[in-house]
N, C-alpha and C positions, 0 to 999 in steps of 0.2 A: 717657343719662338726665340729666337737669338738676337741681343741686343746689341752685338757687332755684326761685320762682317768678317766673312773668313781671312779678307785683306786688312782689316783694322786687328784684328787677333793675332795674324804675326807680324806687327810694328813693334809691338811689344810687352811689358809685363803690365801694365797699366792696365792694358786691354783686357788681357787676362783673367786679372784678380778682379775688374769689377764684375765681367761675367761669371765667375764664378761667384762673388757673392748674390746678382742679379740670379743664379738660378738658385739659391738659397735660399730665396727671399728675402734675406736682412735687410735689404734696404727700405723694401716696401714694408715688412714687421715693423721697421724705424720710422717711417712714414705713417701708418697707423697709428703708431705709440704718441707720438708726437703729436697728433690731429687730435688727442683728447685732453690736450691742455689749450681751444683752441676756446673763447667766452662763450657763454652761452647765448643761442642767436646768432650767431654767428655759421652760414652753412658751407660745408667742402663740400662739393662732390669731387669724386675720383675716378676715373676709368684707366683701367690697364690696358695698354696693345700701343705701337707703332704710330704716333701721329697720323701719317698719309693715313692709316685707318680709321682713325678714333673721329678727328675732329673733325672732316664733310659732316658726320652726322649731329653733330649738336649746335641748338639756336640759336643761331644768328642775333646780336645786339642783345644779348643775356645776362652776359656776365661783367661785373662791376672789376675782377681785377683777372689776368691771366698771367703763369709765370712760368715761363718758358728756360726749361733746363733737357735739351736734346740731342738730337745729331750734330755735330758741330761742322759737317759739312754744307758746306754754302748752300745747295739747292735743297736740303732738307732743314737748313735751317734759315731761309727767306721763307719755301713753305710754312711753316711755323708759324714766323712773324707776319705772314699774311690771311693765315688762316684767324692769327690771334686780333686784326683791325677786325674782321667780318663780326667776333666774337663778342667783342666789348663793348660795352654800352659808350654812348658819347659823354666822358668828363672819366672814365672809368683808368683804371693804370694798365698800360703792357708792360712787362719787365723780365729779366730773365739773369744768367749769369754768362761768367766765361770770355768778357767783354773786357780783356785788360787793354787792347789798343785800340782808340776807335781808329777811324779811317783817316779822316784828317791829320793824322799825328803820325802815319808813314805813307810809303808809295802805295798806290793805288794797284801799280802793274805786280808788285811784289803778291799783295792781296789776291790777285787774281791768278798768279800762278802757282800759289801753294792753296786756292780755294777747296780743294779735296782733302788737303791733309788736319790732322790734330790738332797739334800744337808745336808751334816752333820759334826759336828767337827771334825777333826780329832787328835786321842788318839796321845799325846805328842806335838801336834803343838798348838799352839795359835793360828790356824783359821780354819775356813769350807771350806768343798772342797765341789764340783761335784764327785763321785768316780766315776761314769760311762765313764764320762768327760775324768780324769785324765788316765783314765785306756786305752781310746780308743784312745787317743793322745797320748803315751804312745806306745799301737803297732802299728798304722799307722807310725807314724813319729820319734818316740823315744823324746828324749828332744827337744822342741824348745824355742826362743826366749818366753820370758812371761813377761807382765808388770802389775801389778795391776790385773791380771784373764785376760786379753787382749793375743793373741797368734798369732808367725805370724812364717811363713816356708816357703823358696823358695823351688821352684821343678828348682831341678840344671838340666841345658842340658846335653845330653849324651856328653861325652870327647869324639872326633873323631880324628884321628891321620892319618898320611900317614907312618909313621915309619913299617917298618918289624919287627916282632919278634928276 
């Protein structure tokens, strides 16, 4: 199964080489390799395949953190972030990468009409963004913490009280 599209594949060499490492497997070999210096007690699970695939089928309020590195196209990457609220336990972390401009920090309409592409400068900033990225982090979650394009959001517990109105 192809981790581009045949229109993301001639944008350009980016696209490329990582599908070709992606049908090599190194990445996921490196993902492996990696997941066995992880404490003991500590558990991964992993599943391969297409988000829209993968995540309808796993349960709801399970997971203590999810880390969202995907489509960087707006509507597969809001999918994403809204699959990953259903995911997470309340007090649990969402976070992902890819996140170098949030939304606040350029135009909105700029955001929404590059929402299908990559990566591209953005007009007045001195760096590239994800716009689909920034656009869909953005409405899921509005601003969150950001370091370096690294991004992380608690899912707060509901506030329960015994007080009367």
């Amino acid at each position: 199964m192809p981790y581009f599209s045949k229109k993301q594949l001639q944008q350009g060499a980016n696209f490329q080489l990582t599908a070709t490492l992606s049908g090599l497997d190194i990445t996921y070999n490196l993902f492996l390799h990696n997941t066995r210096f992880v404490p003991q007690g500590v558990k991964i699970d992993h599943m391969r395949g297409l988000s829209v695939d993968v995540l309808p089928y796993l349960k709801e309020i399970s997971f203590d953190m999810v880390y969202i590195d995907g489509d960087h196209a707006y509507e597969s990457a809001l999918f994403d972030m809204l699959m990953a609220q259903k995911l997470v336990k309340p007090g649990g972390l969402i976070c992902g990468d890819d996140l170098e401009v949030q939304a606040a920090e350029c135009d909105l309409a700029f955001l929404e009409a590059n929402r299908t592409l990559d990566i591209l400068p953005v007009p007045d900033l001195k760096r590239n963004c994800h716009p689909g990225v920034s656009l869909a982090v953005h409405e899921a979650f509005g601003d969150v913490s950001a370091y370096h394009g690294f991004w992380v959001m608690r899912k707060w517990k509901p506030v329960v009280t015994n007080r009367s109105p």
